[in-house]
matplotlib code that plots the C-alpha trace (Angstrom):
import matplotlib.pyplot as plt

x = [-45.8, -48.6, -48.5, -52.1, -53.3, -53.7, -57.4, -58.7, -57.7, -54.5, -53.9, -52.4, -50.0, -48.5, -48.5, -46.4, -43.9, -43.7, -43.1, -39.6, -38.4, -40.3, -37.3, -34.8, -34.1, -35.4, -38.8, -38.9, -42.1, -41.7, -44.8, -46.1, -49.6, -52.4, -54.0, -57.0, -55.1, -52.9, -56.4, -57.3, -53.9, -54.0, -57.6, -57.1, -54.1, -56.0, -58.0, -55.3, -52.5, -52.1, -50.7, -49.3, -48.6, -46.8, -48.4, -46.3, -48.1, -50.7, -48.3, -47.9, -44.2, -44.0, -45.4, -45.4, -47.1, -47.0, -48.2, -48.6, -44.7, -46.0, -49.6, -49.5, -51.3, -48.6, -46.7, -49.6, -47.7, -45.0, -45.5, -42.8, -42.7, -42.2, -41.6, -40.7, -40.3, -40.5, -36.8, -36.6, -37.9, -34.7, -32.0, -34.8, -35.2, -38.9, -38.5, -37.5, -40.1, -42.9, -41.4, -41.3, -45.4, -46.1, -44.4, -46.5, -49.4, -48.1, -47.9, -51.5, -52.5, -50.1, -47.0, -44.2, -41.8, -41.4, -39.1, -37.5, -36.4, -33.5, -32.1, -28.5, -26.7, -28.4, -26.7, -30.0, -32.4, -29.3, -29.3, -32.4, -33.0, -29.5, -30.4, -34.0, -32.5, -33.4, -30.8, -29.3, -30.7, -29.2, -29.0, -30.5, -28.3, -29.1, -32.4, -34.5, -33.3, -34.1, -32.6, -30.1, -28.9, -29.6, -29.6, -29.4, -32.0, -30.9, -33.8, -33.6, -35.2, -36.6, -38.7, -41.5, -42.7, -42.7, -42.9, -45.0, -46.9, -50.0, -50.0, -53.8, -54.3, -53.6, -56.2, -57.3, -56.8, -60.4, -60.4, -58.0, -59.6, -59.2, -57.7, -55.1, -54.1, -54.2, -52.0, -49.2, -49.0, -48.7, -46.3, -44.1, -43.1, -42.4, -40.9, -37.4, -35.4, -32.1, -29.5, -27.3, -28.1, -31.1, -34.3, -35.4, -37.3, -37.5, -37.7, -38.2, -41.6]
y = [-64.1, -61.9, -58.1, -56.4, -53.1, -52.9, -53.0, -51.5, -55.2, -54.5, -51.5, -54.1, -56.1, -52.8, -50.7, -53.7, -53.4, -49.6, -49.7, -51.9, -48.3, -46.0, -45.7, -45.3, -41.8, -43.7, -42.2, -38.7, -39.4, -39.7, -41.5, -44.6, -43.9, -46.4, -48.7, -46.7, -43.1, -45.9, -47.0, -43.6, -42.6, -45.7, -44.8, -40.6, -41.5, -44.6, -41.7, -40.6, -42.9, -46.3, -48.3, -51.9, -55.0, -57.9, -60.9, -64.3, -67.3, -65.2, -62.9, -59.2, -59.1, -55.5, -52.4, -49.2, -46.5, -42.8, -40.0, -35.6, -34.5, -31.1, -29.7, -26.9, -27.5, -27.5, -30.5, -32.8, -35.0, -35.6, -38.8, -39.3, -42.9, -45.1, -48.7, -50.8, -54.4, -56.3, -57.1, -60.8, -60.2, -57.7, -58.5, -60.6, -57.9, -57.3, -54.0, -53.7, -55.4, -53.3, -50.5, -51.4, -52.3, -48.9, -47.1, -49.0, -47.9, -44.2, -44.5, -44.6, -42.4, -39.7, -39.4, -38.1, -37.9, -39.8, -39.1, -41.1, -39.4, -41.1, -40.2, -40.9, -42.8, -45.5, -48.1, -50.5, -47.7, -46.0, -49.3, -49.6, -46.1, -46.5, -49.9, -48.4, -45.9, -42.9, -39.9, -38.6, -35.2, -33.3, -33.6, -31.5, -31.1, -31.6, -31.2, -33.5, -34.3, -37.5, -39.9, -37.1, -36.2, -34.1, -36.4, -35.4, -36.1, -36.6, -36.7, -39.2, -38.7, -40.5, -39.5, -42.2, -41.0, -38.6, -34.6, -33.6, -30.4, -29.9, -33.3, -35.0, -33.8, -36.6, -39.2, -40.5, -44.3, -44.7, -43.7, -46.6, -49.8, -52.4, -54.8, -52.6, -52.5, -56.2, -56.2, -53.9, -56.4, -59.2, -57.8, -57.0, -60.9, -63.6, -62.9, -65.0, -64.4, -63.6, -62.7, -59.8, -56.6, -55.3, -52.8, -51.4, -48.2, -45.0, -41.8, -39.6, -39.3]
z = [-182.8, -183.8, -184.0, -183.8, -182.7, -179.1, -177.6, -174.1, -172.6, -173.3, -171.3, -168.1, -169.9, -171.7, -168.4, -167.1, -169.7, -169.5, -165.4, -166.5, -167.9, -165.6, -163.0, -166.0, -168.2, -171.3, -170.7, -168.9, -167.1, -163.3, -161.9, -163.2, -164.1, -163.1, -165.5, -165.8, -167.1, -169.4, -170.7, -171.8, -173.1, -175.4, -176.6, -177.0, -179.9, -181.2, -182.2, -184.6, -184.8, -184.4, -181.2, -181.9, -179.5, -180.3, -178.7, -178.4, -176.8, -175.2, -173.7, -174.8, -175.2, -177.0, -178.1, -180.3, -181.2, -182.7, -182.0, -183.6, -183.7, -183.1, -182.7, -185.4, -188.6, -190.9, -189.2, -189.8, -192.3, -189.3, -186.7, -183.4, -183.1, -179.9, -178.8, -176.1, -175.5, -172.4, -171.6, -171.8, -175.2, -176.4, -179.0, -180.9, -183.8, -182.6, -182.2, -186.1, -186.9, -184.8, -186.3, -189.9, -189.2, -187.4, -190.4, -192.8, -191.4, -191.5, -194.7, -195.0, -193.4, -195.6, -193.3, -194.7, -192.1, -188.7, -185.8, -182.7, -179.9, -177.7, -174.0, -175.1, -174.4, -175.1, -177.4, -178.4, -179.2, -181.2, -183.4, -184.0, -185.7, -188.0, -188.9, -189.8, -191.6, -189.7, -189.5, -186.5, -186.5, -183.7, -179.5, -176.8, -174.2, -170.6, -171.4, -169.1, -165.7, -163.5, -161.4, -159.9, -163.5, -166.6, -169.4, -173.3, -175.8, -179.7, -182.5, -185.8, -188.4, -191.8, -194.3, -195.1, -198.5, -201.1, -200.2, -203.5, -203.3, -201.7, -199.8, -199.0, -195.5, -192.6, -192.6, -188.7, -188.2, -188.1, -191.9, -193.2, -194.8, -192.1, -194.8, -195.6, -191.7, -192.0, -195.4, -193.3, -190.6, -193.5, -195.0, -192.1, -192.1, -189.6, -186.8, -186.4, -183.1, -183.7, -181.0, -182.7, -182.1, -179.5, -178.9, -176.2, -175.0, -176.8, -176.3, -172.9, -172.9]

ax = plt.figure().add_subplot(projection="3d")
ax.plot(x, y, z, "-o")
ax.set_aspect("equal")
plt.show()
């Protein structure tokens, strides 16, 4: 199992995962976009943030990324996180895993506070962000609406590092040594399969 950050080949194999989830309410998009608009949505928050794949024997089997929580200045130091994992791949921890990495990498880049957003309910996803400490931080209600119904949306939260005063502004992906990238994904251990427990989607977006 190898987890890297995702290059313009990838843009396929992760479309393929995503269209597993594109006729459910854990994303809120509608349309499953073609591999060309995928492509460019993968590059524009390369730009910024980074976008992670988890590759077992060839086969992308995973992804997740982050992405501005809100576009004012002042939330600059806040990241919404995503992931999804093919679903043979589920209940393997993998999703822990490409989350602990994608955090590590937040970190940085000066991130102080990241955020998952969940249609509930939706028991896997809800796992993942207690057993990754994040706090459940409140629920939209009926708040997106697809598939016939209006579905409710609930935030988590976790702060990633100290707040201080006067924080370093953000730093882009581009400006992060590419051997620390490479220490994060070291450090984020081997993968083991395990059967307790499961990942899978994200928020509705």
């Amino acid at each position: 199992m190898e987890i890297r950050l995702a290059i313009p080949n990838d843009s396929k194999a992760i479309l393929g995962i995503y269209a597993q989830y594109i006729d459910t309410p854990v994303t809120f998009e509608c349309r499953l976009p073609g591999v060309r608009e995928f492509e460019a949505r993968i590059a524009t928050i390369m730009q910024h943030y980074p976008w992670l794949v988890a590759v077992e024997d060839g086969q992308i089997v995973g992804y997740a990324y982050a992405h501005r929580q809100m576009e004012r200045e002042a939330y600059q130091w806040n990241a919404e996180l995503s992931v999804y994992l093919d679903r043979s791949r589920t209940a393997r921890g993998l999703g822990k895993r490409l989350y602990g990495t994608l955090i590590g990498i937040l970190q940085l880049q000066g991130i102080r506070t990241v955020y998952g957003v969940v249609t509930v309910p939706n028991a896997p996803s809800e796992r993942l962000h207690a057993a990754m400490g994040f706090r459940h931080l409140g629920t939209f209600c009926k708040t997106g609406y697809k598939g016939s119904c209006w579905h409710d949306v609930a935030w988590y939260g976790k702060q990633i590092a100290p707040y201080g005063t006067e924080p370093a502004p953000f730093i882009p992906l581009g400006g992060i040594a590419p051997e620390k990238l490479e220490a994060v994904v070291r450090e984020s251990g081997p993968y083991v399969p395990r059967e307790e427990g499961a990942e899978s989607g994200r928020r509705p977006g």
